[in-house]
C-alpha positions as CSV (number, residue, x, y, z in Angstrom):
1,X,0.0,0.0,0.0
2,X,1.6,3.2,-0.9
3,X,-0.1,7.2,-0.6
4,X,0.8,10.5,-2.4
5,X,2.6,12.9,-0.1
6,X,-0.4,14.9,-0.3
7,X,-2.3,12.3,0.5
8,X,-0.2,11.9,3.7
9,X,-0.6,15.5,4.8
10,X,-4.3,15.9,4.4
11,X,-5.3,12.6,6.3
12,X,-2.6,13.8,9.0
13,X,-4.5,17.2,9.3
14,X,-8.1,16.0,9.4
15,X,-8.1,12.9,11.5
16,X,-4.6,13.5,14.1
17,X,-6.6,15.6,16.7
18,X,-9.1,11.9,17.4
19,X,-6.5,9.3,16.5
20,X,-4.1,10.8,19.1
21,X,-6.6,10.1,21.8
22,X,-8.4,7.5,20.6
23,X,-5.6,4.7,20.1
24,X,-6.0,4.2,24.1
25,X,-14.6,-4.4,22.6
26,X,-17.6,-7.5,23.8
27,X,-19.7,-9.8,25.1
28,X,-19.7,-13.5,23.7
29,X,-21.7,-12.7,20.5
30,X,-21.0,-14.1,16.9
31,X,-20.1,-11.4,14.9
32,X,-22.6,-10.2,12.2
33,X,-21.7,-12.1,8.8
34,X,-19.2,-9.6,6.6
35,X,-20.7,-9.2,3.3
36,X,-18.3,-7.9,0.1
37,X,-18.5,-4.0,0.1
38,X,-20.1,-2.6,-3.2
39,X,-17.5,-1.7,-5.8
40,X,-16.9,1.3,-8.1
41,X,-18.8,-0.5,-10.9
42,X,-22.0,-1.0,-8.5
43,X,-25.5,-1.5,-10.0
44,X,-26.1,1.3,-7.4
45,X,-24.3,3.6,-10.3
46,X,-25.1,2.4,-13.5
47,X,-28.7,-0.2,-13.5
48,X,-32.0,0.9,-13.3
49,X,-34.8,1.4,-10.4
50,X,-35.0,-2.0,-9.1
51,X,-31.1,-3.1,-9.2
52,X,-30.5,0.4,-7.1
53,X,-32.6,-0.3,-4.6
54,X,-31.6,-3.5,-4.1
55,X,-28.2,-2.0,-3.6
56,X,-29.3,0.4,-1.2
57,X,-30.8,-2.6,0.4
58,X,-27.6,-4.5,0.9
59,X,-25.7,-1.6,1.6
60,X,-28.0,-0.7,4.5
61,X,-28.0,-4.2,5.6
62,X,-23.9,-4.1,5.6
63,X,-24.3,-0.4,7.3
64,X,-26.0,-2.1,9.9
65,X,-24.6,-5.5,10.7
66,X,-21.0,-3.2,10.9
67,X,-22.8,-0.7,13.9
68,X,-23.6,-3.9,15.6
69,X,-20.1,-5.0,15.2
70,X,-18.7,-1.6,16.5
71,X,-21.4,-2.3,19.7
72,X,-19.6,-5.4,20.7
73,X,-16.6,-4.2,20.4
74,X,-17.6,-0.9,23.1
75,X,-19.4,-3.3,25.2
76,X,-15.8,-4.7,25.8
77,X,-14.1,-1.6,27.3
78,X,-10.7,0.2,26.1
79,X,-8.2,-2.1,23.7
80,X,-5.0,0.0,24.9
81,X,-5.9,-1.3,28.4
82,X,-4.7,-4.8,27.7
83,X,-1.6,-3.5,25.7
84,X,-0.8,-2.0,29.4
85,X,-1.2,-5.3,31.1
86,X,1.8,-6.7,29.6
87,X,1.7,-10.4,29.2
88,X,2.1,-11.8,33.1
89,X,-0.7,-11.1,34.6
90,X,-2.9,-13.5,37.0
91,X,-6.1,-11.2,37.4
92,X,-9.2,-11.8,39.3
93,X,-12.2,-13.1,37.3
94,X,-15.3,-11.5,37.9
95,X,-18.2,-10.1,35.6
96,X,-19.3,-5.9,36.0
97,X,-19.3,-2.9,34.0
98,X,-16.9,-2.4,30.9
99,X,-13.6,-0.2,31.2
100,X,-15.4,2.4,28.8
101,X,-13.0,5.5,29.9
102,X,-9.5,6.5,29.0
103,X,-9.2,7.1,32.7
104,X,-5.5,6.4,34.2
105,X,-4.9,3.2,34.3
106,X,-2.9,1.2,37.8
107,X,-1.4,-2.4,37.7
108,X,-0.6,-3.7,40.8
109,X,1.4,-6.9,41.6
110,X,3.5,-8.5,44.5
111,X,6.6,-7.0,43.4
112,X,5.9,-3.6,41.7
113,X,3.4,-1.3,40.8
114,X,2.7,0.5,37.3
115,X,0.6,3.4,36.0
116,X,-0.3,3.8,32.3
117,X,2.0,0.5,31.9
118,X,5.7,2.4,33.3
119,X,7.2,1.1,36.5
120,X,6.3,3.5,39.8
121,X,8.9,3.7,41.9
122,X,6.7,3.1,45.0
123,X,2.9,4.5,45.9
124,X,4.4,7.5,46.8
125,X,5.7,8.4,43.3
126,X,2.4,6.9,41.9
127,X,0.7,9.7,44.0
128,X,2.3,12.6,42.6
129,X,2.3,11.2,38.5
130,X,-1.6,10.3,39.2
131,X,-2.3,14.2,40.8
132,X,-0.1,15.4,37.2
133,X,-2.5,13.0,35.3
134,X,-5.7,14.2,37.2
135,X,-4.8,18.3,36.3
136,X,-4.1,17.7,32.4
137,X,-7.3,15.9,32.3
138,X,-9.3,18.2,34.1
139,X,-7.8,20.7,31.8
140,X,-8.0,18.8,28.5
141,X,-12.1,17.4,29.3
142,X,-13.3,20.1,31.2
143,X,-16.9,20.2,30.0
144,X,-17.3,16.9,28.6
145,X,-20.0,14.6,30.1
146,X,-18.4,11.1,29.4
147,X,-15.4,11.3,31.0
148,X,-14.4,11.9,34.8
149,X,-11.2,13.5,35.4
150,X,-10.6,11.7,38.7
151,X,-11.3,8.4,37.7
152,X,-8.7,6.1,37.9
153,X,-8.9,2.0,37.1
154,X,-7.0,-0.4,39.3
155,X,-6.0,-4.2,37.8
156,X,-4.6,-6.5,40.7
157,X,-3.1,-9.4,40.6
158,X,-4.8,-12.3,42.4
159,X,-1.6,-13.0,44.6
160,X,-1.3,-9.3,46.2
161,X,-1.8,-9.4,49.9
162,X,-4.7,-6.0,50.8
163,X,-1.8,-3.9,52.6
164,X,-1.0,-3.2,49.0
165,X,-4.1,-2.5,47.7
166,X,-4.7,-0.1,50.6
167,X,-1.7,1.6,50.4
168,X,-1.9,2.4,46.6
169,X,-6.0,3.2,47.7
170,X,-4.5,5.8,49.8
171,X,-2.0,7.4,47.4
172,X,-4.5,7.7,44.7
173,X,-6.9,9.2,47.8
174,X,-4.4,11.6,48.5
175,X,-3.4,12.1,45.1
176,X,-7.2,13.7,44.5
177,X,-9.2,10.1,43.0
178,X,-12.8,10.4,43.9
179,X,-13.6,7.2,42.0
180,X,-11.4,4.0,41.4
181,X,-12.9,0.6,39.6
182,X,-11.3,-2.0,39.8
183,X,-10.7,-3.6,37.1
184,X,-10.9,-8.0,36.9
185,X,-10.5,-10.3,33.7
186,X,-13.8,-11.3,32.0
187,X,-13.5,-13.8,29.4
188,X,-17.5,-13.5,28.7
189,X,-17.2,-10.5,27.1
190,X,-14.7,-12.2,24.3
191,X,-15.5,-12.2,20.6
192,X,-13.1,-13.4,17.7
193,X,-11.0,-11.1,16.2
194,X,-12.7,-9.8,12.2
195,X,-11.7,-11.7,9.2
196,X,-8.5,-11.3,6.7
197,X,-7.8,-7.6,5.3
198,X,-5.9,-5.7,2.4
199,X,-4.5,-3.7,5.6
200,X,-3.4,-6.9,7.8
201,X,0.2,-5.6,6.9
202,X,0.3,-2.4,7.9
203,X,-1.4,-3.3,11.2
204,X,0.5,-6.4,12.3
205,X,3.8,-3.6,11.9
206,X,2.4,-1.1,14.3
207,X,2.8,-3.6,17.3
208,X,6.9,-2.7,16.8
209,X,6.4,0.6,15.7
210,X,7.3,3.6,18.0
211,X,4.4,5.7,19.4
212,X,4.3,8.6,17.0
213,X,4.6,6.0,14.2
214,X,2.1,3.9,15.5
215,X,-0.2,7.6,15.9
216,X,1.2,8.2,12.1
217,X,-0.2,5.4,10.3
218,X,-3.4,5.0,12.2
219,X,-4.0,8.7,10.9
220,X,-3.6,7.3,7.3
221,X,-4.6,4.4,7.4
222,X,-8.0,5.4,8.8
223,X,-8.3,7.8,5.6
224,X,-7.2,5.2,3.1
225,X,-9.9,3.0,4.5
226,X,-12.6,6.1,4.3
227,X,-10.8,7.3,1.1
228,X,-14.2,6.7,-0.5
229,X,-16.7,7.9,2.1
230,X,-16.2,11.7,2.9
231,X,-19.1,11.3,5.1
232,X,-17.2,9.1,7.8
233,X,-14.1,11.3,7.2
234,X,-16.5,14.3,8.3
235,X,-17.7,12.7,11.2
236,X,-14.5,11.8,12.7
237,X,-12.7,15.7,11.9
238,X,-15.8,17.1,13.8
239,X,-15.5,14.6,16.3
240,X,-14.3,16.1,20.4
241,X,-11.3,14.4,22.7
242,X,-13.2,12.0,25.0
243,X,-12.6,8.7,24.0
244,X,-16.1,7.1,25.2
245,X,-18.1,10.4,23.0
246,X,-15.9,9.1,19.8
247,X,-16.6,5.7,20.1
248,X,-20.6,6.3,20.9
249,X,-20.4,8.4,17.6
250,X,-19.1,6.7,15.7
251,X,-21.6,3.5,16.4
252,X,-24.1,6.1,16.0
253,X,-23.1,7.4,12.7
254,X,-20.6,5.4,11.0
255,X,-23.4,3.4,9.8
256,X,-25.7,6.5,8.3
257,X,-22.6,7.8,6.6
258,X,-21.7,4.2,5.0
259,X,-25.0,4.4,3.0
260,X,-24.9,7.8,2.8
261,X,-21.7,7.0,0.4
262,X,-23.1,3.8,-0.6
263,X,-21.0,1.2,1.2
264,X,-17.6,2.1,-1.1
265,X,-15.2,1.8,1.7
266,X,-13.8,-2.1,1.9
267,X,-15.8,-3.1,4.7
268,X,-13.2,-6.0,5.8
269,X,-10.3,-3.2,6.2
270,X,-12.8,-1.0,8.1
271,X,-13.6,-4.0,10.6
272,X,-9.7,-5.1,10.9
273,X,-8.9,-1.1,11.4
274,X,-11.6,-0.5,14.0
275,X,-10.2,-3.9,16.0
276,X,-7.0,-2.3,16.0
277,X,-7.9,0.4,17.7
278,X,-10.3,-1.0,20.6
279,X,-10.1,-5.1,19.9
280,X,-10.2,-6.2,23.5
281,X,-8.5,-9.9,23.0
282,X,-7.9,-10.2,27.0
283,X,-11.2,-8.5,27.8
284,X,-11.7,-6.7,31.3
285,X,-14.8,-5.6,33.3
286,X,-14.9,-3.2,36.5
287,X,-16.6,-2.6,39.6
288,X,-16.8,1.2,40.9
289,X,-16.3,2.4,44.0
290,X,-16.6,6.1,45.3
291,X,-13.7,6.9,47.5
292,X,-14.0,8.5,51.0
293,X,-12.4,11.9,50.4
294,X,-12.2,15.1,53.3
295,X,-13.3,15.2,56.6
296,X,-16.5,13.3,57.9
297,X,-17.2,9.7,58.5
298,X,-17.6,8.0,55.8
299,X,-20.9,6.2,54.2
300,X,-19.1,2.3,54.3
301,X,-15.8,1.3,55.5
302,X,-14.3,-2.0,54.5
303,X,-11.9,-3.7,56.9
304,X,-9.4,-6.9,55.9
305,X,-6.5,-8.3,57.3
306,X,-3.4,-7.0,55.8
307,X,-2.3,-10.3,54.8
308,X,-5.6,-11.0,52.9
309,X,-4.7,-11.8,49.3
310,X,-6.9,-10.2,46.9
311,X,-7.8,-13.4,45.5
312,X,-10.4,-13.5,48.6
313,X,-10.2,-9.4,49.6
314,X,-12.1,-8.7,46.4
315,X,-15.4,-10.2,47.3
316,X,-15.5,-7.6,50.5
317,X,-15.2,-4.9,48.0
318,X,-18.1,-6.6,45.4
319,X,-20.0,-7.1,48.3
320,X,-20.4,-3.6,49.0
321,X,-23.3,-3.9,45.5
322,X,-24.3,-1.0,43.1
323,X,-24.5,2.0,45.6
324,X,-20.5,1.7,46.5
325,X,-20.7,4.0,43.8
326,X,-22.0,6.6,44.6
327,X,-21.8,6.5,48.6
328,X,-18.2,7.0,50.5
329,X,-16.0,4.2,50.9
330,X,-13.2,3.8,53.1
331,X,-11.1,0.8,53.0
332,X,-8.6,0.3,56.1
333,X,-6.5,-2.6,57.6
334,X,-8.5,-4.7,60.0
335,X,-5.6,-4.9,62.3
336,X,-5.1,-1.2,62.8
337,X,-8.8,-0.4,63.6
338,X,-11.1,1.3,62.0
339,X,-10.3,4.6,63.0
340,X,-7.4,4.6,61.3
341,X,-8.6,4.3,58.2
342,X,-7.9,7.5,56.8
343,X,-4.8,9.7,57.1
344,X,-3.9,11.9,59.8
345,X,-5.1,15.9,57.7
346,X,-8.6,13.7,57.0
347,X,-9.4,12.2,60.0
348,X,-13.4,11.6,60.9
349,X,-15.3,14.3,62.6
């Protein structure tokens, strides 16, 4: 696959402001049969009545079939959040929510803890890089509806004793968190990946690609695909920076503009594109809890042993049901009392 150089520039300039942020899907369904995307030579184009509308037809049924497709794959949470789990990871299984925010993202094992897949240092650097993370997205989606600032998502590994957990709790507490889910594998949510491409290639190169090449050839690669469709190309230029508003759009209206330019696009590059982007192939689901913040007792407190692994701690937290949140929750070692659950400059009144 080769593109002009202007070709290059113009994709770069109408589609780098959402591919920057989006790059960052599904419940067990069979995916919606693929059907060969109308070429240039269509009946649409050149036959009479009754051939074009049969066209139309098909091309609305394809239209369709490919917003269900983009359903599952939302339904699944963010694809960049298994790309941050690396490839050892020994999660708790449990069913919830999906991950559908580009909110920071925590790993914790035995050994080491990592935000946004890089190393912390300990909780205490964790703090201060998740406050710098909190600020730029309070400045960069103040305003938007879909995404909270101070959300962050927490994976543990099943082996991780709770003293852990409740001192990275703390940290991201302190660091300004008002809500953390935790985040636990969900193999339910798992569909298969989408058939064969023309643009396997180029995708199957980005996994050892920088990240501004990666962010590069996702830009043109999404207009080669929509080359033929200035309607999709549209949607996506006029398209904001929260990640969970771009992918509801573009279910939304990905399909209208597909038969608006009568299904030219290849439909099997479009699927393989939009898998590359939010695929989920280790799929994740959450459970939200609102964190105790400020003075004031708090609406639940949860209390485990220290040496509780999380393998068992985690059914204290799913225990606590749907209104964890949206009430306060304090967690604190069972051993050092209740009372001591928060820190010193918060303490109950």
């Amino acid at each position: 696959m080769t593109w002009t150089a202007d070709f290059r520039a113009t994709a770069a300039a109408r589609l780098a402001p959402w591919l920057l942020l989006a790059s960052c899907g599904p419940s067990q369904a069979a995916l919606p049969p693929l059907s060969p995307s109308l070429a240039s030579d269509s009946p649409i184009l050149s036959s009479g009545d009754a051939a074009e509308e049969a066209a139309r037809a098909s091309c609305r049924t394809q239209a369709d079939a490919f917003g269900e497709w983009l359903r599952l794959l939302r339904a699944g949470g963010l694809g960049m959040t298994a790309l941050l789990l690396g490839d050892r990871t020994a999660l708790v299984t449990q069913g919830g929510a999906p991950l559908d925010d580009a909110a920071p993202f925590v790993h914790l094992t035995r050994d080491e803890v990592a935000l946004e897949g890089v190393r912390a240092g300990d909780a205490e650097e964790l703090g201060r890089e998740l406050a710098r993370l909190f600020e730029l997205r309070r400045q960069a989606l103040e305003g938007s509806p879909f995404v909270e600032p101070t959300r962050v998502f927490l994976a543990i590994d099943a082996d991780v004793p709770f003293r852990r957990v409740h001192e990275v709790l703390e940290r991201a507490r302190a660091s300004g968190a008002a809500r953390v889910t935790f985040a636990f594998a969900d193999p339910t949510r798992t569909i298969a990946p989408p058939p064969p491409s023309p643009i396997d290639a180029e995708l199957e190169g980005l996994a050892r690609a920088a990240t501004k090449k990666r962010e590069r050839v996702f830009v043109e690669l999404f207009a080669f695909v929509y080359e033929a469709c200035p309607e999709a190309q549209e949607i996506v230029a006029q398209l904001g920076h929260a990640v969970p508003e771009i992918r509801q759009a573009l279910e939304g209206e990905l399909p209208g503009a597909l038969v608006s330019c009568r299904c030219l696009p290849d439909l099997a590059s479009a699927r393989a594109l939009h898998w590359a982007l939010y695929g989920e192939p280790r799929p994740m689901s959450g459970f939200t809890v609102a964190l105790h913040v400020g003075k004031g007792a708090p609406d639940r407190l949860v209390a485990m042993e220290p040496t509780a692994k999380w393998a068992s701690a985690h059914r204290e937290v799913i225990a606590l049901g749907n209104d964890a949140a949206k009430q306060r929750v304090s967690f604190t070692l069972q051993s050092e009392g209740a009372s001591q659950a928060p820190s010193t400059d918060d303490a109950y009144e």
